[in-house]
C-alpha positions as CSV (number, residue, x, y, z in Angstrom):
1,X,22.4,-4.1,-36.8
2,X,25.7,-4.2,-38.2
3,X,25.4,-7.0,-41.5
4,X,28.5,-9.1,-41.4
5,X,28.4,-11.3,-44.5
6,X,30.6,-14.3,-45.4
7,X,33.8,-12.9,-46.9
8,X,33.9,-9.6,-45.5
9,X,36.2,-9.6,-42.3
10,X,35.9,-5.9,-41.3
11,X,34.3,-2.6,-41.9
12,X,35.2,1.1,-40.7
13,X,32.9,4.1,-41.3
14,X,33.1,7.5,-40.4
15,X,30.3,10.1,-40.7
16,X,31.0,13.8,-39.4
17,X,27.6,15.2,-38.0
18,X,27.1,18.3,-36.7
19,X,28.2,17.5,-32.9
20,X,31.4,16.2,-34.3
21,X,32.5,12.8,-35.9
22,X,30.6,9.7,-35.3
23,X,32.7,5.9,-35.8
24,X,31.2,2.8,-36.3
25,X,33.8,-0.4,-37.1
26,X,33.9,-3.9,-36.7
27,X,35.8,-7.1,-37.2
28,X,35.5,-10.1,-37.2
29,X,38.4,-12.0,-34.9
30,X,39.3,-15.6,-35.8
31,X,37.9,-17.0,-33.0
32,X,34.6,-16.3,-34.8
33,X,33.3,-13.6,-32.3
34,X,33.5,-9.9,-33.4
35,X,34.5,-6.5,-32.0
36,X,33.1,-3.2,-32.9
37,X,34.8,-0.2,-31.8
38,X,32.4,3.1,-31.5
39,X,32.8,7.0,-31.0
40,X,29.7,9.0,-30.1
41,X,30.4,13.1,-29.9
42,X,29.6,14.6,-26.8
43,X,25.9,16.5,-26.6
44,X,24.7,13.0,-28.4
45,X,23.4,9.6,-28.1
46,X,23.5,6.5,-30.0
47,X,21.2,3.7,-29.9
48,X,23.1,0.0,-30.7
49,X,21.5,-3.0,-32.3
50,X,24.1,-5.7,-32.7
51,X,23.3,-9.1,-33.7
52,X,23.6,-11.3,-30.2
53,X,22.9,-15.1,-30.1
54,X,21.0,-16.6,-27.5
55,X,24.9,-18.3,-26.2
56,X,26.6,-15.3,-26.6
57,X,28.0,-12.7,-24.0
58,X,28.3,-8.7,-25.0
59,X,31.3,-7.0,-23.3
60,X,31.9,-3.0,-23.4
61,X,34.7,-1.4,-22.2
62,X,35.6,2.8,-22.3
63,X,38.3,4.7,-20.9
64,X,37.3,4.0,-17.4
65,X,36.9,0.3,-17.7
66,X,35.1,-2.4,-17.9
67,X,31.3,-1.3,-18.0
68,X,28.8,-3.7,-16.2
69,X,26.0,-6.1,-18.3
70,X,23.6,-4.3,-15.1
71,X,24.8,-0.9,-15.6
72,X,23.4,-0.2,-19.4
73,X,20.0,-1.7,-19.9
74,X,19.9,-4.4,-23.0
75,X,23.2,-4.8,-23.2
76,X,22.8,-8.2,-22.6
77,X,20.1,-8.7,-26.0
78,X,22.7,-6.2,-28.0
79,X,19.9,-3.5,-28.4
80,X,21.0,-0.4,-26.1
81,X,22.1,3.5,-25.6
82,X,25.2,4.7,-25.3
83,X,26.3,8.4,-24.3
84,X,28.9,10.4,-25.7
85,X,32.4,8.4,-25.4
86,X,34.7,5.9,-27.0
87,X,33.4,2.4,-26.5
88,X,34.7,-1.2,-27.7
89,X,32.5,-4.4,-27.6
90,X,33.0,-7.6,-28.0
91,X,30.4,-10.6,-28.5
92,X,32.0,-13.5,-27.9
């Protein structure tokens, strides 16, 4: 999981892997919750641990949409799979 330490409001990262570049940033918004914006090169898969609070709600969104807590397994605990595609999440 991401570590998001007092004083630090944001981090991007970029490593390019064989299948093409992977992304990995986050901030932290003022309200307190955070967003993390991802890209995952197509032929791959990345497994996600963000840090999710018993109160807190995990929202994903692609190109198509909105993406469904039901539709990816674990969303909801912030430990789940993504496929290839451009994703941003918020936990609020």
């Amino acid at each position: 999981a991401p570590f998001t330490p007092n004083g630090l409001e944001s981090v991007n990262t970029t490593y390019h892997s064989p299948f093409g570049p992977i992304v990995s940033n986050w901030k932290k918004e003022p309200s307190g919750s955070f967003e993390y914006e991802m890209s995952i090169p197509d032929g791959s898969t990345a497994k996600v641990s963000l840090p999710v609070g018993p109160s807190q709600t995990v929202e994903i969104k692609n190109k198509k949409g909105t993406i469904k807590a039901d539709q990816i397994e674990g969303l909801k605990t912030g430990r789940f799979t993504l496929g290839a595609g451009e994703y941003v999440i918020h936990v609020f």
